[in-house]
N, C-alpha and C positions, 0 to 999 in steps of 0.2 A: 504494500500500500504506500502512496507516495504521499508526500505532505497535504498537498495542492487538495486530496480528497478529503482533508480534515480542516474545519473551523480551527485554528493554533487557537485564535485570538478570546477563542469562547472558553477552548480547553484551558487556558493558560488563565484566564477568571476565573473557573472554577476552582483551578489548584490553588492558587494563593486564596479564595475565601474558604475552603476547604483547610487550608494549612492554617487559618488563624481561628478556626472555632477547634482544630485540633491542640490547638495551641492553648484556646480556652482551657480546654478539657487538663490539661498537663498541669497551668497557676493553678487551676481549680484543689486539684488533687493535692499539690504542695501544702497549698494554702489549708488544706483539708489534715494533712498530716503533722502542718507544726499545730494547729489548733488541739488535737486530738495527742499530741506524744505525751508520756509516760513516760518515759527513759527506754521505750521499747527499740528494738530496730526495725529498721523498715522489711516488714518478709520481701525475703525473694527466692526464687529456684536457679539453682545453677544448671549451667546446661553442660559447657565443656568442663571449667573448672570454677575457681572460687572467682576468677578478675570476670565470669564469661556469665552474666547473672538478666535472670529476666523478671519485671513486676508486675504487677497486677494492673498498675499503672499500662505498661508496656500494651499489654493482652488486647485493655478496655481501648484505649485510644487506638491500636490496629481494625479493631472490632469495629470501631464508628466511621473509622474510613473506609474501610471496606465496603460496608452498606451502603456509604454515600453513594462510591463508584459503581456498585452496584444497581443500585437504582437510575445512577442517570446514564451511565453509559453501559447496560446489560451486555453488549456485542463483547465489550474488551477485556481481556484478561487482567486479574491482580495475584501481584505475587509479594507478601509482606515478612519481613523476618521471620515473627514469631509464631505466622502460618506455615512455612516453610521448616522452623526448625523443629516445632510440633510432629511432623509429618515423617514417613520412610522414604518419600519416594525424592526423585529428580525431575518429577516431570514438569515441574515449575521454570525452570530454569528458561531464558530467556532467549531465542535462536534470532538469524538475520529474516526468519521465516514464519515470525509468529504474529500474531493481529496485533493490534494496539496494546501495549502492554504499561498497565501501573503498576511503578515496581515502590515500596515504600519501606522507609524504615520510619515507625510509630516513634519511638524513640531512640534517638542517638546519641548514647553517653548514659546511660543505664546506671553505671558505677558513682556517676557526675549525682545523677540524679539521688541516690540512694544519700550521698553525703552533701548535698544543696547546693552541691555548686554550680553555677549559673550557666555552664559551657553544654548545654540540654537544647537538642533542636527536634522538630519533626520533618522529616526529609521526604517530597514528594516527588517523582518524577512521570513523565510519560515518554517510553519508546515504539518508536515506527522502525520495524523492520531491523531492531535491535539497537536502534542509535537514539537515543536520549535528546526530545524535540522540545522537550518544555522541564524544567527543575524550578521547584520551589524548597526553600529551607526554609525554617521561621525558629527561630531563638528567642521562645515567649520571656523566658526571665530578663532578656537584655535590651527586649523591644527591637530586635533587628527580624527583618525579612528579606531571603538575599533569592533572587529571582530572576528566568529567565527564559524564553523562548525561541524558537529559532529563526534568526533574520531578526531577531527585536533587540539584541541584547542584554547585556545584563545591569541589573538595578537593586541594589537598598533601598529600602521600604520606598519600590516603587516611584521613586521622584527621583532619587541620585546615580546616577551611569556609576558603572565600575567599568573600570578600577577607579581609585580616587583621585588619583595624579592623572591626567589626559593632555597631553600623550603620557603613557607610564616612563620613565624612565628607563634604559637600556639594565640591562643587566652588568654589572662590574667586567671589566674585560679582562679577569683572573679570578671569575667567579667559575667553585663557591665563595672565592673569597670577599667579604663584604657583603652577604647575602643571608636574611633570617632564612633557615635550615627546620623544615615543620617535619615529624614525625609519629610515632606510635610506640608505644614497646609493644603492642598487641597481645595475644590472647595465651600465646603458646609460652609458657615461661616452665618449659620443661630443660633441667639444669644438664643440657646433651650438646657436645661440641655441633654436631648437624642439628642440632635445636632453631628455629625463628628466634629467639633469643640472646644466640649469640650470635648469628649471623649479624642481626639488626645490632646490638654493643658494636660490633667492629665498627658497622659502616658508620654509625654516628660517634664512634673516637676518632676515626678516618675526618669526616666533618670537622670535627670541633678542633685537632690538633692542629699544632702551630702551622705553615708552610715548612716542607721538607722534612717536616717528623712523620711521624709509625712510616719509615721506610719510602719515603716520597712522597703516599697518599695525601697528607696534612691538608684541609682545605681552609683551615681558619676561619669559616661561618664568624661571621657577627653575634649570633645565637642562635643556639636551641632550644624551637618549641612543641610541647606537644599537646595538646586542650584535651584529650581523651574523646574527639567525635571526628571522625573522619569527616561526615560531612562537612563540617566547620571549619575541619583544615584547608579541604578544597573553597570552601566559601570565603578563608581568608587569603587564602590565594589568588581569587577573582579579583578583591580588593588592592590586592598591591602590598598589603601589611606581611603578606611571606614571600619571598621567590619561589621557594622549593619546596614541595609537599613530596614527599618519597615514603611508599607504602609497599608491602607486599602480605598478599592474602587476605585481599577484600574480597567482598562477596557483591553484587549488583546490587541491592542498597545502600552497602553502604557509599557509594559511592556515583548512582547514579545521575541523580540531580545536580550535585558540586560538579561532575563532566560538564554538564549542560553550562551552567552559569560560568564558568572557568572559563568554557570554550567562545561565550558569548561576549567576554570579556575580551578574549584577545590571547588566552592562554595557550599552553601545549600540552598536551595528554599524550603520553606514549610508554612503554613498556621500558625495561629496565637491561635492556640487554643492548648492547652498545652497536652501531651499526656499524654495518660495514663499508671497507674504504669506497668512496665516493658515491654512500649511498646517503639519500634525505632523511632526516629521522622522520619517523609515521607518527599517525596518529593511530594510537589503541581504540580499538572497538571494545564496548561492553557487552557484547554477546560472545558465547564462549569460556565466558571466568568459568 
């Protein structure tokens, strides 16, 4: 299906007011929880491990989106974290061959949320043909909505273009060096040399170390940051406030939308494998993760 056969402009309203009553639903819950604490914790179930945790919060706010899409768009497919992680199968998974597809992460930063801290978004996206045509993020606690469609660009609460500098500034011409370095420690913190854990330490002492230390790598970053929500990483990224978001082992929400708004900004999305001599670096597709 190509663009041209879908309303963007209708789609791309519904997701940003869709994304602020889910957004509701999220203060509501907070605001619901400090009134109501005890000295309790907040339940949650873990899924992989103790960092990989899902809340009741999480569940309700997939649940209401769900229905929304469902109701007003029946033809299109949805596929939302903790419908997917709920589940045995694969068949959700997202191909260059599938209908309209919304893909959603209810809440990103789980962890964030569990201890109040404000780095909490709802991530909406919708794919045509696997490519990510419309992202809405909304970070109800910070009052930010970072949004985007395609051919429209990208925008903070809807009135401010991103990135914030226009034109953005060039990247350092010895970067990383001079350049905020965004990251993840992610989920996998199993203590195994081929572990996601230490692979990821390397490359961010690589990063951070001076020029010409750990053996040449050194890239001297400005800093390192990591918010605990990918989409937000990629969201700050559209903004111009990181250069570099470098991730491995996302899943299509969590990243789908931040694509969208990134891309509509002007950015570069591509895989992590270095190219080849006189080849252009690509842009990565999210179909296929």
């Amino acid at each position: 299906m190509a663009d041209h056969d879908l309303d963007l402009d209708e789609l791309y309203a519904f997701a940003i007011d869709l994304s602020k009553r889910a957004g509701q639903l999220l203060v509501d819950a907070a605001t619901k929880r400090r009134s109501e604490h005890a000295g309790q914790v907040t339940a949650s179930v873990m899924k992989l491990n103790a960092v990989d945790l899902v809340t009741e919060t999480d569940e309700q706010i997939e649940q209401f989106i769900k229905s929304a899409i469902e109701t007003t768009y029946p033809s299109h497919i949805f596929i939302g974290e903790e419908t997917y992680s709920a589940g045995s199968s694969r068949e959700y998974l997202i191909t260059p061959t599938s209908p309209p597809t919304w893909c959603i992460d209810p809440l990103d930063g789980t962890v964030n949320y569990i201890h109040l801290f404000p780095m909490v978004c709802i991530s909406i996206a919708l794919l045509v043909n696997g490519e990510p045509v419309i992202g809405v993020i909304n970070a109800p606690f910070m009052n930010s909505v970072f949004s985007a469609r395609r051919g429209g660009g990208s925008w903070f609460n809807e009135t401010t273009p991103l990135p914030f500098l226009r034109p953005p500034p060039p990247l350092p011409s010895n970067a990383p060096s001079g350049c905020i370095f965004s990251c993840e420690w992610g989920k996998d913190r199993r203590d195994v040399p081929e572990g996601n854990l230490y692979r990821k330490s390397e490359t961010f002492l690589n990063m951070a170390a001076q020029i010409g230390g750990r053996g040449g790598k050194g890239g001297m970053v400005h800093g390192v940051r990591s918010l605990g929500s990918a989409a937000l990483d990629l969201a700050y990224t559209a903004t111009g406030a990181f250069d570099i978001w470098w991730e491995g082992g996302c899943w299509e929400w969590d990243v789908a939308a931040g694509i969208c708004i990134l891309r509509e900004a002007g950015g570069l999305v591509t895989n992590g494998a270095p190219p080849e001599e006189g080849d252009e670096v690509g842009r990565e597709t999210i179909s296929g993760y």
